[in-house]
C-alpha positions as CSV (number, residue, x, y, z in Angstrom):
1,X,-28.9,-21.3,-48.6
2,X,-25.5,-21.5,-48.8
3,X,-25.0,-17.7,-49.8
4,X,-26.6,-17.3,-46.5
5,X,-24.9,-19.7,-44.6
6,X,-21.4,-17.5,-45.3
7,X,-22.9,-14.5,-44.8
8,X,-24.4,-15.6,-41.2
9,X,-20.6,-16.9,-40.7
10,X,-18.8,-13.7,-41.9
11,X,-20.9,-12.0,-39.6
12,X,-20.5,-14.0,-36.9
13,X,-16.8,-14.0,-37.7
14,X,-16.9,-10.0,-37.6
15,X,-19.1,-10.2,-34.4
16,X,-16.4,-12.4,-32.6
17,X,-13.3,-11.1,-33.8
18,X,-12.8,-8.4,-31.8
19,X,-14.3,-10.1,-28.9
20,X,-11.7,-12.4,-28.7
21,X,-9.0,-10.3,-29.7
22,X,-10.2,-7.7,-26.5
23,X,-10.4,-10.7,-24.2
24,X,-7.4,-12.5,-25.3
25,X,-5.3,-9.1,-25.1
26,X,-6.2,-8.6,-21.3
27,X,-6.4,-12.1,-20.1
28,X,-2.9,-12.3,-21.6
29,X,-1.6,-8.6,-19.8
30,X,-3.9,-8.9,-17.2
31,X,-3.6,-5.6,-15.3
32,X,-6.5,-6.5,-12.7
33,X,-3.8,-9.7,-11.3
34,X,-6.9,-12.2,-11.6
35,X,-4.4,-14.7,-13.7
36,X,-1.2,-13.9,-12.1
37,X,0.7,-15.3,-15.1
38,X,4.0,-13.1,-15.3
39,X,5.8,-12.2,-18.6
40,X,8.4,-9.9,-20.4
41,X,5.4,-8.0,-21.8
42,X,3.5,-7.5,-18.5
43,X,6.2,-7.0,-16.3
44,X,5.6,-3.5,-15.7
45,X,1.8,-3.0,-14.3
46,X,0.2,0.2,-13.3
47,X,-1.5,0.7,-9.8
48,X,-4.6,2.4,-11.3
49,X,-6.9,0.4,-8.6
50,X,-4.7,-1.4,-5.9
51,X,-7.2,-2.4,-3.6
52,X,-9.1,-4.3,-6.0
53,X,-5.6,-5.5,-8.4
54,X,-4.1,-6.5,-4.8
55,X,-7.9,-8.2,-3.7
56,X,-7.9,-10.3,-6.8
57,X,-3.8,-11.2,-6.1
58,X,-5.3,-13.1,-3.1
59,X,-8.6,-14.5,-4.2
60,X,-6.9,-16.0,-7.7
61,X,-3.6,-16.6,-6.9
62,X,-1.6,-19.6,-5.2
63,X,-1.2,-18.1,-1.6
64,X,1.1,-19.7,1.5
65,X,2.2,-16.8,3.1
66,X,3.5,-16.6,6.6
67,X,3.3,-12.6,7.2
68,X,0.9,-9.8,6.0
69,X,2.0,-6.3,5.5
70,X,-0.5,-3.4,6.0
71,X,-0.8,0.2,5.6
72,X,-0.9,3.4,3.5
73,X,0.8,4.0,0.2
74,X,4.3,4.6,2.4
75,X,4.1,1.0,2.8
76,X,3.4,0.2,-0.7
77,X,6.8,1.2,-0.9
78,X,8.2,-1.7,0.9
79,X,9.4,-4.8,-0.8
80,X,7.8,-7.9,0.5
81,X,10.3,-9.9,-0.6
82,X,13.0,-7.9,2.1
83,X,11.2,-9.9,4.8
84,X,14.1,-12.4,5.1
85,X,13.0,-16.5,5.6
86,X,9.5,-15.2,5.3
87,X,6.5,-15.7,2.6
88,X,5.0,-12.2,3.2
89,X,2.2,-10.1,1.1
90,X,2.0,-6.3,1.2
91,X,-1.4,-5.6,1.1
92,X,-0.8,-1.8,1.4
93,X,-2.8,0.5,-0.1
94,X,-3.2,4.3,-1.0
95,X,-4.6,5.5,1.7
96,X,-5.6,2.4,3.5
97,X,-7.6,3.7,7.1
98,X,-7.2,2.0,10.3
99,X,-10.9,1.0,9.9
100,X,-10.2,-1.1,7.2
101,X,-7.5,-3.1,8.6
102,X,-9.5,-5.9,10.3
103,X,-11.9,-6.8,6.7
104,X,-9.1,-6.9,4.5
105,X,-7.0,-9.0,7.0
106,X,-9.4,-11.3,7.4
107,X,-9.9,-11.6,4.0
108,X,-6.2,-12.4,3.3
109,X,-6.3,-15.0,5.8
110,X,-9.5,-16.5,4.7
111,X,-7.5,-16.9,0.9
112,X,-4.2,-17.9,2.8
113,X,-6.2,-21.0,4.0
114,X,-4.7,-20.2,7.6
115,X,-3.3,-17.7,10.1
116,X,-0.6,-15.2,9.4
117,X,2.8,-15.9,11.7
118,X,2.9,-12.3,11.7
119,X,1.1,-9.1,10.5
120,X,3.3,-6.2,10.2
121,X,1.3,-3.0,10.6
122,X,2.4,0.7,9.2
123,X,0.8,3.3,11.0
124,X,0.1,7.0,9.5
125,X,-0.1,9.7,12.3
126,X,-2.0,11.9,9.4
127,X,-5.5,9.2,9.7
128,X,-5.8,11.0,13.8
129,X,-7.5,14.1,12.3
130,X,-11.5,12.7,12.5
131,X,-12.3,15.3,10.1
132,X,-9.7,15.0,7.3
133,X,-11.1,14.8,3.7
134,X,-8.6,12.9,1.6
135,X,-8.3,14.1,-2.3
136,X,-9.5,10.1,-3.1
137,X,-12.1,8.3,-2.1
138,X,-12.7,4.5,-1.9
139,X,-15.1,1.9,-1.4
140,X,-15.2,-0.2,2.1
141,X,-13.3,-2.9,1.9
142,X,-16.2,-5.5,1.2
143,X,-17.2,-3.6,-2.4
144,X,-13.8,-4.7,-3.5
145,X,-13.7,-8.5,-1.7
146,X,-17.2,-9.2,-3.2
147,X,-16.4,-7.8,-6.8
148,X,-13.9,-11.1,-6.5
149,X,-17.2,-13.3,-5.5
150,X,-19.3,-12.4,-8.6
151,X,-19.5,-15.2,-10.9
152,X,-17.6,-15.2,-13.7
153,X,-15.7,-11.8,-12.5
154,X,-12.2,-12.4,-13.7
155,X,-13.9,-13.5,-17.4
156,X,-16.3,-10.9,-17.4
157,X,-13.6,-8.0,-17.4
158,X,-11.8,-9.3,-20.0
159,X,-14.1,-8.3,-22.3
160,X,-14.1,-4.7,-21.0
161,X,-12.4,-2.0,-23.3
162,X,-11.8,0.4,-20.3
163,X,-9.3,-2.1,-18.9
164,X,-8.2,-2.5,-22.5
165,X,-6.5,1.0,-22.3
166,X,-4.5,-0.2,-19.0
167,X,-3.5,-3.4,-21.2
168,X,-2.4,-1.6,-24.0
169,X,-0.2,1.1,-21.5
170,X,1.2,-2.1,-19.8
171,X,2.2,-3.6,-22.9
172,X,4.1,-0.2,-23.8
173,X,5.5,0.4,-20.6
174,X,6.7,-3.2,-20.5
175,X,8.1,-3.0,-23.9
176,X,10.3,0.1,-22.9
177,X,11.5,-1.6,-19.7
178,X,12.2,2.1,-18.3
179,X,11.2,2.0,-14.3
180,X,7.6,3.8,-13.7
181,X,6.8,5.4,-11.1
182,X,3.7,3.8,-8.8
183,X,3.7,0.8,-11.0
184,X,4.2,-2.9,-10.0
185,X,5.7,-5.7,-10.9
186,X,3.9,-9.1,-11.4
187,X,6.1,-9.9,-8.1
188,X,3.9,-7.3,-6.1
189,X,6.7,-4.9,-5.8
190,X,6.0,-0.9,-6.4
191,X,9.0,1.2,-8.0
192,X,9.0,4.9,-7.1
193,X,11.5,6.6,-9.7
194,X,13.6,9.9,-8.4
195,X,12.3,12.6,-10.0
196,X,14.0,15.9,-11.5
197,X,14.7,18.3,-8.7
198,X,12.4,21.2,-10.4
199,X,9.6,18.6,-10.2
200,X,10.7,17.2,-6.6
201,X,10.8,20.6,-5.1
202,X,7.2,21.4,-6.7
203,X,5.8,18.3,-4.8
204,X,7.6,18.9,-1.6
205,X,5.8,22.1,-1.7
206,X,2.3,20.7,-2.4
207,X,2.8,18.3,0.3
208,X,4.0,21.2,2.7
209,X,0.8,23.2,1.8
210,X,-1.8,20.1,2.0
211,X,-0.7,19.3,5.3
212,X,-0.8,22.2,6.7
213,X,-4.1,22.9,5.6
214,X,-5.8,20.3,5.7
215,X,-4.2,17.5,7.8
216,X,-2.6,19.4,10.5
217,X,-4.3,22.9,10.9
218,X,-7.4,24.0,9.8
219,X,-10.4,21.9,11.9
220,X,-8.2,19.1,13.4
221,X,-10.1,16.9,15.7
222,X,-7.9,14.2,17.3
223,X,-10.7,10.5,16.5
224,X,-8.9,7.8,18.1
225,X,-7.7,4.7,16.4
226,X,-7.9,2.4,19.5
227,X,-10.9,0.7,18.7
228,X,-9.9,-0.4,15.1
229,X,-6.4,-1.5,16.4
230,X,-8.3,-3.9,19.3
231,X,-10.8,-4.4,16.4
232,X,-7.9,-6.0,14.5
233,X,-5.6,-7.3,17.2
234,X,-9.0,-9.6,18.8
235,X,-9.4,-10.8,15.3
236,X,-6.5,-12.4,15.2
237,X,-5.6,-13.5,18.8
238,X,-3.4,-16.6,17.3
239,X,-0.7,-14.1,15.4
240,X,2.2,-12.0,16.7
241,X,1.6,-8.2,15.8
242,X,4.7,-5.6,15.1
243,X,3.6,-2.5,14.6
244,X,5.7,0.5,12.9
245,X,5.1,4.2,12.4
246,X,5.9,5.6,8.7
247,X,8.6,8.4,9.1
248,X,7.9,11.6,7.4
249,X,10.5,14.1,6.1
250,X,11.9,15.9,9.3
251,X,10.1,19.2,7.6
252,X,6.5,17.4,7.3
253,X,7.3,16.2,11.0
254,X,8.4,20.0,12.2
255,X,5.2,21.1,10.5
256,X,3.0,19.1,12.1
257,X,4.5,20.1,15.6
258,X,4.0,23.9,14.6
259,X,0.4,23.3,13.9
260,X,-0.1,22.3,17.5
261,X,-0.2,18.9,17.1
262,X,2.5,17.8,19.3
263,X,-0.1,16.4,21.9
264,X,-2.0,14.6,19.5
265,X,1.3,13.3,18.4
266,X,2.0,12.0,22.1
267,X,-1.4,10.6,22.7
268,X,-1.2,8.5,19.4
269,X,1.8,6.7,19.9
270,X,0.2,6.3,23.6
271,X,-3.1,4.6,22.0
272,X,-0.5,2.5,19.8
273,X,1.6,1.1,22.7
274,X,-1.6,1.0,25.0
275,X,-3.5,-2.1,22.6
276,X,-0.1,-4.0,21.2
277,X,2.3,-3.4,24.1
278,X,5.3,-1.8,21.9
279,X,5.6,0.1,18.4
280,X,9.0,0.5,16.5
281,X,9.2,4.3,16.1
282,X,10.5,5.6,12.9
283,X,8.5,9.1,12.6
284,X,10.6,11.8,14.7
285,X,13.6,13.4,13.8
286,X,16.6,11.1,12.9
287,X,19.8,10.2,10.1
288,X,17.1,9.4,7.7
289,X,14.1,12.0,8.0
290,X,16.6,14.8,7.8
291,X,18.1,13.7,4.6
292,X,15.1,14.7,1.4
293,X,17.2,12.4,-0.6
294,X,16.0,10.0,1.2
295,X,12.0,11.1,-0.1
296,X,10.0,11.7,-2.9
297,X,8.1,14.0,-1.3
298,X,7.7,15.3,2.2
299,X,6.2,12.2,3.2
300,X,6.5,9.4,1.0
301,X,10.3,7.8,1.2
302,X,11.9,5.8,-1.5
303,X,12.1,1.9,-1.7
304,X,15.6,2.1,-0.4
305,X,14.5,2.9,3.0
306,X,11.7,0.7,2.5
307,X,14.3,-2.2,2.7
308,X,15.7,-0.4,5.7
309,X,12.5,-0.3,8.0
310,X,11.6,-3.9,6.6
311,X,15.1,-5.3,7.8
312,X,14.8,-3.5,11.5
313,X,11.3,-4.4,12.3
314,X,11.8,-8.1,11.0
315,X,15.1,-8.1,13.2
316,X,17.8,-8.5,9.6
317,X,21.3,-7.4,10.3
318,X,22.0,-4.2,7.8
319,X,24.9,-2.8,8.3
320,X,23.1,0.0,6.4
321,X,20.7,0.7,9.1
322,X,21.6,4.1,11.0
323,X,21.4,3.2,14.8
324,X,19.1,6.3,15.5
325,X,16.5,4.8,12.4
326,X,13.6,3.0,14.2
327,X,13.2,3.0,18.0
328,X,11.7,0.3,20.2
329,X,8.6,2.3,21.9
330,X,7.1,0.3,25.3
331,X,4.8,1.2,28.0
332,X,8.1,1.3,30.2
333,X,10.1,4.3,27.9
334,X,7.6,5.8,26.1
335,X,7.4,8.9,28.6
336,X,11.7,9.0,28.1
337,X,11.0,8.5,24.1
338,X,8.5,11.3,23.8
339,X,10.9,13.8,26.5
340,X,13.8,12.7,23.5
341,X,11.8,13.5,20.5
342,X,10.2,16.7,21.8
């Protein structure tokens, strides 16, 4: 019997082991956020599923935030912490659509535990075209919300060896401490590192030839994001809106004005100022879109200017800020805005 009794227990033991070792590996990484428990060994976390890492951020972590930041992966870029005397969370995503503004805003506020002050609100000319096919595709916005709601979610995935891979790259890239591209910190901030000019010029060019095929040209058909804007703006009748555009190299911008799209261009930032009264213009021609130092690619700048849109839309003095970066779009100068850009 007792021959058996330590066989049954080495088993087990054998059984268990790795079980725990898995589970105990992630939990302590944990590169889904559903812990939020920061380290020198997790401080560098890959983006390799944002909307559901930033999701779990909210529905595990300790939230009292006065301002919500939304948009696209050009927001991502912007460092939520350069929102001066304010507790704000960028819940930017690659590719985030305007109809997915209202669920995932309403989620946030439902995990803040009350209204947003303020929800700053990027806005990508390129999600006009009704019929573009973006490279990625994601779930609607209540596949990732309810993965949250499953019970035992957060302990479930620890046991899981695919997110053991993202622990074990964490832990390396941590180790190193060397800045990585598209990852995070546990603070929510994203780091886009320069890259080589060989490779930069490579992805200029791949950006050039996407948009123009695909975003700008090819079967265009203006949809109108009106109804997702009031969609978001009636949901949240108690909270001050300001709403940005996400400036583009001045080539991308050029581009898209060669394809003919110079009307659709007009009658967007119309439908913008038509729901919320005003937009802060950054995408036309200006000190900062005609410098590519200033981007990664054509279309995607670097963190630096993140800092600088942050500090002119939340009203920070930056003695940094060119005077021509970021105009102040109303119903009353639109018409002189758009005779300026053109």
């Amino acid at each position: 019997m007792n021959n058996y009794q330590k066989w049954f227990q080495t088993v087990l033991v054998l059984i268990l082991l790795p079980v725990f070792l898995v589970g105990g590996f992630n939990y302590y990484i944990d590169p889904l956020w559903t812990f939020n428990h920061a380290h020198q060994y997790n401080r560098i976390q890959l983006s390799f599923n944002e909307r559901q890492q930033k999701t779990n951020r909210l529905a595990f972590g300790k939230n009292d935030y006065d301002s919500l930041l939304l948009g696209s992966s050009r927001v991502t870029y912007i460092n939520q912490h350069d929102f001066t005397g304010q507790r704000t969370f960028n819940y930017a995503v690659n590719n985030m659509l305007p109809q997915e503004y209202a669920d995932y805003a309403r989620f946030a506020r439902q995990q803040n535990g009350r209204d947003f002050d303020t929800i700053y609100l990027g806005l990508d000319f390129f999600s006009t075209n009704r019929n573009l096919e973006l490279p990625n595709q994601f779930e609607p916005p209540a596949y990732y919300i309810d993965q949250t709601r499953q019970f035992g979610y957060r302990f479930k995935n620890l046991l899981s060896t695919d997110l053991l891979k993202y622990s074990w790259k964490n832990l390396e890239n941590s180790r190193r401490g060397e800045p990585l591209s598209f990852s995070y910190d546990h603070s929510n901030v994203k780091t886009l590192v320069p890259a080589p000019a060989q490779e930069k010029a490579w992805r200029i060019a791949q950006n050039m030839d996407w948009y123009g095929n695909e975003v700008y040209g090819g079967d265009y058909r203006y949809g109108s994001i009106k109804p997702a804007l009031q969609q978001l703006k009636a949901a949240f009748p108690h909270t001050r809106f300001v709403v940005f555009t996400t400036p583009v190299s001045e080539e991308l911008f050029q581009l898209m004005v060669d394809q003919g799209r110079w009307p659709d261009y007009q009658h967007w930032l119309t439908e913008i100022v038509e729901v919320f009264g005003e937009v802060c213009n950054f995408n036309y021609p200006n000190t900062i879109t005609r410098d590519m130092a200033n981007y990664y690619d054509a279309s995607h700048f670097y963190p630096r200017i993140g800092t600088l849109i942050a500090h002119r839309i939340s009203g920070v003095a930056d003695p940094a800020l060119p005077d021509d970066f970021g105009v102040r779009v109303t119903r009353t100068n639109l018409p002189a805005h758009l005779r300026a850009v053109d």
